[in-house]
C-alpha positions as CSV (number, residue, x, y, z in Angstrom):
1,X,-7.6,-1.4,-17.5
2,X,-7.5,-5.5,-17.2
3,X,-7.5,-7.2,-20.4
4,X,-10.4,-9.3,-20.9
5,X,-9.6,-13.2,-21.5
6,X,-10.3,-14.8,-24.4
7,X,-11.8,-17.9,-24.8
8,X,-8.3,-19.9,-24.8
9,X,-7.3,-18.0,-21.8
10,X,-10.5,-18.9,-20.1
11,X,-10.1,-22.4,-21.0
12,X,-6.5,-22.5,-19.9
13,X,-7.6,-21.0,-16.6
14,X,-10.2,-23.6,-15.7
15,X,-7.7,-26.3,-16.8
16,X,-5.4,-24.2,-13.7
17,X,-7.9,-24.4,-11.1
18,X,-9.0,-28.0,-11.8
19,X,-5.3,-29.1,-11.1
20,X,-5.3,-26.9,-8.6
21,X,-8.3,-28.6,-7.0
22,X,-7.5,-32.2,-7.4
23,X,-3.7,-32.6,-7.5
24,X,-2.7,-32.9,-3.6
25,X,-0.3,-30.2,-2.7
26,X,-1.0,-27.7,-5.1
27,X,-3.6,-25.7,-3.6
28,X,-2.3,-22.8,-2.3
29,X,-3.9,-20.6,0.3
30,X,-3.5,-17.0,0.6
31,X,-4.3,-16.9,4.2
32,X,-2.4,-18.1,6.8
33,X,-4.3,-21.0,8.7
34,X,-6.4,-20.7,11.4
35,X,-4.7,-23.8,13.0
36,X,-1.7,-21.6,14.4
37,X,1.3,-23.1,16.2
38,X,-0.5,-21.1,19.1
39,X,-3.2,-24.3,18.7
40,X,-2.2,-27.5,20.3
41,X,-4.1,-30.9,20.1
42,X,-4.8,-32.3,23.6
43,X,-4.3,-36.0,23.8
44,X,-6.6,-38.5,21.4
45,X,-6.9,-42.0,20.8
46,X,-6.2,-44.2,17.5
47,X,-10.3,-44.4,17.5
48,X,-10.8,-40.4,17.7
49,X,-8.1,-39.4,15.1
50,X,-9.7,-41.9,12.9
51,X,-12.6,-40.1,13.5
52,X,-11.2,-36.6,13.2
53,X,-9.9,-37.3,9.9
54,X,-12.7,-38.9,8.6
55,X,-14.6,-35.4,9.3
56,X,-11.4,-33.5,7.8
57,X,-12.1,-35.7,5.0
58,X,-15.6,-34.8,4.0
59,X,-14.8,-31.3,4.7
60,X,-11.9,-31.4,2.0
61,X,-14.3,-33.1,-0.1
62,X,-16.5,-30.5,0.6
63,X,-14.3,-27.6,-0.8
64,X,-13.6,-29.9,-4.0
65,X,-17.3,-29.5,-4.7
66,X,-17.5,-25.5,-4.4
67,X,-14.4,-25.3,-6.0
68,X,-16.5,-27.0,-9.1
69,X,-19.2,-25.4,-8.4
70,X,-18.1,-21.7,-8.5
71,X,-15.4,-22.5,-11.4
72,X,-18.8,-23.7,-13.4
73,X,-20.8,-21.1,-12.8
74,X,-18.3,-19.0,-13.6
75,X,-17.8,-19.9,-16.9
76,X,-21.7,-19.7,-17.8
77,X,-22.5,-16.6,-15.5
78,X,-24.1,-13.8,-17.6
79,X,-23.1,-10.6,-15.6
80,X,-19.4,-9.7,-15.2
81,X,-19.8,-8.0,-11.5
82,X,-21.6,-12.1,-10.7
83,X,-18.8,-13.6,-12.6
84,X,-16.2,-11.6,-10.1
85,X,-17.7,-12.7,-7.1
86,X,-17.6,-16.3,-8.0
87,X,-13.8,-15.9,-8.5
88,X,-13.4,-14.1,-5.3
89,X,-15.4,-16.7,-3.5
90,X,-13.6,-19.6,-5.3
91,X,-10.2,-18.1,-3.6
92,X,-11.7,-18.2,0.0
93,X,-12.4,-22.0,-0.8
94,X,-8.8,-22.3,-2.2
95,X,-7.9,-21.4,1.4
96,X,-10.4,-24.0,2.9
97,X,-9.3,-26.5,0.6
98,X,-5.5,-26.1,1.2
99,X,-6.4,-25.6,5.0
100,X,-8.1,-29.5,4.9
101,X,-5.8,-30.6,3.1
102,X,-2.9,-29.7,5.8
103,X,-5.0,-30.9,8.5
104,X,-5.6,-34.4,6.9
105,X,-1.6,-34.8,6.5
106,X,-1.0,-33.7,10.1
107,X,-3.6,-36.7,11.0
108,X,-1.9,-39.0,8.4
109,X,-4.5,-39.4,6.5
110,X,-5.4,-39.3,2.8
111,X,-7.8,-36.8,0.6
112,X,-11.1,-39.0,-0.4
113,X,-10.4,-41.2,-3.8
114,X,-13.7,-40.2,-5.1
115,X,-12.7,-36.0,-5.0
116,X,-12.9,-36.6,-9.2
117,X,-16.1,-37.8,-9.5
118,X,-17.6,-35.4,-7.2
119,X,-15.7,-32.2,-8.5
120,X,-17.0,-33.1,-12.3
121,X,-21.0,-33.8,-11.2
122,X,-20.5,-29.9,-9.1
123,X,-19.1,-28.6,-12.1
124,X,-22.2,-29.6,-14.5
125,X,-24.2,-28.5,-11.6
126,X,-22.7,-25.2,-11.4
127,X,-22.4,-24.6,-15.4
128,X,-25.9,-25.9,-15.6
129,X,-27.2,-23.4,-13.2
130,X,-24.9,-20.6,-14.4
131,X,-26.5,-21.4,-18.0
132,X,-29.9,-20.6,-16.5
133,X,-29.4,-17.4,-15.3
134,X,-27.8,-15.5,-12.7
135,X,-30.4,-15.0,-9.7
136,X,-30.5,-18.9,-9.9
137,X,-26.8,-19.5,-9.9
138,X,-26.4,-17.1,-7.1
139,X,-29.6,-18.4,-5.1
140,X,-27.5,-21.8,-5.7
141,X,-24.6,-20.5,-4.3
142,X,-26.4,-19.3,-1.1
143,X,-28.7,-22.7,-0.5
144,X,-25.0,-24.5,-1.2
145,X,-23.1,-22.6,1.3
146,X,-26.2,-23.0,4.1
147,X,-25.8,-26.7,4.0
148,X,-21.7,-26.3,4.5
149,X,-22.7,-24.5,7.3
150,X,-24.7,-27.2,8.9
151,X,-21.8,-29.7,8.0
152,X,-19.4,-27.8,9.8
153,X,-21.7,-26.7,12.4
154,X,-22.2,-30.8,13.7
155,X,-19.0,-31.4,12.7
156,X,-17.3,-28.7,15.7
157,X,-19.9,-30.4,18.2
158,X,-18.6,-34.0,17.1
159,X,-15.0,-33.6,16.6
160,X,-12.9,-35.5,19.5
161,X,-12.5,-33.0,22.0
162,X,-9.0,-32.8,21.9
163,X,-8.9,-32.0,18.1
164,X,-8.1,-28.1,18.6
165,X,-6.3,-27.9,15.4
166,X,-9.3,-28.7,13.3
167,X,-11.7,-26.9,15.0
168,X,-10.0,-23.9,14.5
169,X,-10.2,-24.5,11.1
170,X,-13.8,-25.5,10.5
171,X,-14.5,-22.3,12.9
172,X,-13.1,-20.3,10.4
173,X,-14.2,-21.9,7.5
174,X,-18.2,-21.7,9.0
175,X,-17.5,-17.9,9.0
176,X,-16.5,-17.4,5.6
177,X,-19.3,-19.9,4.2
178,X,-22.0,-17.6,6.0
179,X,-20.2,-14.6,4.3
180,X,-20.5,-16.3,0.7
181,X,-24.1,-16.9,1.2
182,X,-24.9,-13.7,2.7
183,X,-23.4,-11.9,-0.1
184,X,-25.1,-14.2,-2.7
185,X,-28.6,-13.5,-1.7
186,X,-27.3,-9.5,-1.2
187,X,-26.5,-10.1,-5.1
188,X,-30.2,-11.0,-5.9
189,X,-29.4,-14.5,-5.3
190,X,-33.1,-16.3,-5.3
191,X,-34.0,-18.0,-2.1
192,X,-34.3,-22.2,-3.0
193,X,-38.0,-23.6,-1.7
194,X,-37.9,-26.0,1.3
195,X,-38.4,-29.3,-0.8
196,X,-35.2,-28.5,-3.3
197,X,-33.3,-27.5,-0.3
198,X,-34.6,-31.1,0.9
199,X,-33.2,-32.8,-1.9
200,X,-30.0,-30.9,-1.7
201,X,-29.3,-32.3,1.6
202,X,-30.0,-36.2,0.4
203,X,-27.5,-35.4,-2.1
204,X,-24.9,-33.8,0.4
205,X,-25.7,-36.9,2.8
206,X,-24.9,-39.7,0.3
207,X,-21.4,-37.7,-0.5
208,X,-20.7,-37.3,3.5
209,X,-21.2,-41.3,4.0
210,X,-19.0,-42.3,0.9
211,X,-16.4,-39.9,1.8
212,X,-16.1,-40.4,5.4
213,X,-13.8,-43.6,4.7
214,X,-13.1,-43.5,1.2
């Protein structure tokens, strides 16, 4: 039987994954990436890869946030079986993150400078929602993991066409955010009215513009 962590174990734990998160290079992904050797880049311009990583960019950005967010509502879910799927989720988006992150050196470009900022405000949003009870966090989790989708969704229509290595990613990455959702709302996750999912997507458009070159 697994020993149960104790409060300095938990605390220890979160200070793991936040390094995880934020130091480049120390994520760690325990799938292989969907961008095989198999996938090969056709020809793009200085203009397009500028463009591709900008995308690659929010996306990383992206997976900084859910990391925060699940490792928040982790720490303040109520039910242990809730508490396990926001760790098992938060590993799928270790493998998103690390897959960015690879994709983002290949294109020589650089993680987003503000990935601190926005992995403390998920966090509080996370613990906040954890705090107030379980069908919310997980109806948080699913309404969260819709708008990903829709990201990554315009983002395989508007990558440069001959950006085949990050497409494969994002395709991926679509089909294991639909999962998360699916599974939160399977979990009693309560489903977020229209005008708070509004609001959630003003927030999620601010971070996409900052991000994008910063």
């Amino acid at each position: 039987m697994p020993r149960s962590l104790s409060g300095t174990d938990r605390v220890i734990h979160q200070f793991d994954n936040v390094l995880r998160t934020l130091v480049p290079g120390a994520a760690s992904a325990s799938r292989p990436s969907p961008a095989t050797d198999a996938v090969v880049d056709g020809e793009m311009s200085l203009d397009e890869r500028h463009h591709a990583a900008g995308l690659m960019r929010i996306n990383h950005t992206g997976e900084v946030c859910a990391q925060a967010l699940y490792q928040g509502q982790g720490l303040t879910a109520k039910l242990p079986d809730v508490r396990g799927q926001m760790e098992e989720a938060a590993q799928e988006e270790i493998d998103h993150l690390a897959w960015c992150e690879d994709r983002l050196t290949e294109l020589k470009a650089h993680p987003s400078r503000l990935n601190p900022v926005f992995f403390a405000a998920s966090f509080g949003m996370g613990a906040l929602a954890g705090a107030v009870g379980d069908r919310v966090s997980l109806g948080f989790v699913a309404a969260t993991e819709e708008q990903v989708g829709k990201h990554l969704d315009e983002h395989i229509e508007t990558l440069p066409g001959g950006d085949r290595r990050s497409r494969a990613v994002l395709r991926q990455m679509a089909i294991d955010e639909a999962h998360h959702a699916q599974q939160a709302l399977e979990a009693g996750g309560a489903r977020f009215p229209a005008p708070l999912k509004a609001g959630m997507t003003l927030m999620s458009r601010v971070m996409t513009k900052t991000v994008y070159r910063w």
